[in-house]
C-alpha positions in Angstrom: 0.0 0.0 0.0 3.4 2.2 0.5 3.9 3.0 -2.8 0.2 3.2 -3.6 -0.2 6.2 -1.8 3.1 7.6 -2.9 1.8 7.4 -6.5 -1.4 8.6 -5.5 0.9 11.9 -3.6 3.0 12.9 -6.4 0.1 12.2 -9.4 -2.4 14.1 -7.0 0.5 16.9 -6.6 1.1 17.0 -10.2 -2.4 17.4 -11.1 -2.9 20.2 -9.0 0.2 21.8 -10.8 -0.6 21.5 -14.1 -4.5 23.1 -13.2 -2.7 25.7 -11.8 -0.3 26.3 -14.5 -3.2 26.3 -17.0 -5.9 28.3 -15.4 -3.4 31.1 -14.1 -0.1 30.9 -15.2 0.2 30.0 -18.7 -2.8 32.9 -19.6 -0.8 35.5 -17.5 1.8 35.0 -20.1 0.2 36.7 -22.6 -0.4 39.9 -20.5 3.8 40.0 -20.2 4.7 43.4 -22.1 6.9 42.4 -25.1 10.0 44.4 -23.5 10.1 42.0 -20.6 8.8 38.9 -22.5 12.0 37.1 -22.7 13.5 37.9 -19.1 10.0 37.0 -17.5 10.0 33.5 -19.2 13.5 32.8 -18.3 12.9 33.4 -15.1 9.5 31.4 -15.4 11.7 28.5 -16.5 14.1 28.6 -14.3 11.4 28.6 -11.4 9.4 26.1 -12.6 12.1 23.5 -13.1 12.4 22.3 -9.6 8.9 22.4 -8.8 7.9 20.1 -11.5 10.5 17.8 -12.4 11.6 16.2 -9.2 7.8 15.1 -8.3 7.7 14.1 -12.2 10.5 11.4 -12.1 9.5 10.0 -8.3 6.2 9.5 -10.0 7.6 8.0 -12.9 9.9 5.9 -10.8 7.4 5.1 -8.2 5.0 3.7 -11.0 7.9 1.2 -12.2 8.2 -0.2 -8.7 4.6 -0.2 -8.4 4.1 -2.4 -11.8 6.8 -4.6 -10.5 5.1 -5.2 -7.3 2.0 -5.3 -8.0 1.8 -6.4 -12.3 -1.7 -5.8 -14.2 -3.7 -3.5 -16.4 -4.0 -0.5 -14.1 -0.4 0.0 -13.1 0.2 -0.7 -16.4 -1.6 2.2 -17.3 -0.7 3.9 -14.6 3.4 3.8 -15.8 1.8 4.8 -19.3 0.2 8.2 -18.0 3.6 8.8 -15.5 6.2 8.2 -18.2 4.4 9.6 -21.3 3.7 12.7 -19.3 7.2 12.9 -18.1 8.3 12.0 -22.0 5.6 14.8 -23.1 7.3 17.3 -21.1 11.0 16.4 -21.5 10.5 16.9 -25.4 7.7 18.3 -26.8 6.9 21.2 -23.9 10.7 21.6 -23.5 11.6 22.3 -27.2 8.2 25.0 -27.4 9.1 26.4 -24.6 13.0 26.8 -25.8 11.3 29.0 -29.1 8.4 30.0 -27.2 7.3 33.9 -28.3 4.4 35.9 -26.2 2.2 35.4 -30.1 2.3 31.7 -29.5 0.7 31.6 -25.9 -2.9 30.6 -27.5 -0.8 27.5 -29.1 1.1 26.6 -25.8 -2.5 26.8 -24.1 -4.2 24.6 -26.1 -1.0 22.0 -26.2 -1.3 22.1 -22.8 -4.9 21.1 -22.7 -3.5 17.2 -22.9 -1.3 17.4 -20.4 -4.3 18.5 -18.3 -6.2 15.8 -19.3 -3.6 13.0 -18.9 -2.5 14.4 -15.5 -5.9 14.1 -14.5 -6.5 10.9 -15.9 -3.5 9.6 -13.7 -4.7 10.8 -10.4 -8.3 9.0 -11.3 -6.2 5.9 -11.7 -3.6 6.5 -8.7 -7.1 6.6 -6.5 -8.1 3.8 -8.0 -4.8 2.3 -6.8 -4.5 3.2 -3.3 -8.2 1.9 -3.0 
């Protein structure tokens, strides 16, 4: 049950995150002035880093030990959400962000939208876990 409720933790963390980050703080880009666009999201990603990707791999690693413990369709799926999101982010979010211009936010937003989805998709089947 250990690492059940670890998973549940860090997806249930997560999914808070990424609400947060697409209700407020990804629209709040757009109202950045375009002198202080590229310092803000700089800073943005520097700040964001360690907020996100520690509880990203523990998830992804506490998903693998989970499947190994306890092998079957819902951990499988449950390793599927944890290490595509972490894949997601690691390539496809890190590259837009790298050319990411203020005209683009709309773009970003609606990317976004699946990583919303699948982060809340995992914390449906982390409860389903831990119960």
């Amino acid at each position: 049950m250990g690492l059940a409720v670890a998973n549940l933790a860090l997806a249930a963390y997560m999914t808070g995150v990424i609400w947060v980050v697409q209700v407020v703080l990804y629209p709040l880009f757009a109202r950045v002035g375009a002198a202080e666009w590229r310092g803000f999201h700089a800073a943005h990603s520097r700040r964001i880093a360690p907020v996100v990707a520690p509880p990203m791999l523990a998830h992804a690693a506490v998903a693998v030990a989970l499947l190994v413990e306890r092998p079957g369709v819902l951990t499988g799926a449950n390793l599927a959400l944890a290490g595509g999101l972490l894949g997601m982010t690691a390539t496809v979010f890190a590259r837009t962000h790298s050319c990411l211009r203020q005209a683009r936010v709309a773009r970003l937003l609606r990317l976004n939208a699946m990583r919303v989805a699948a982060w809340t998709a995992s914390l449906g089947v982390a409860v389903a876990l831990a119960l």
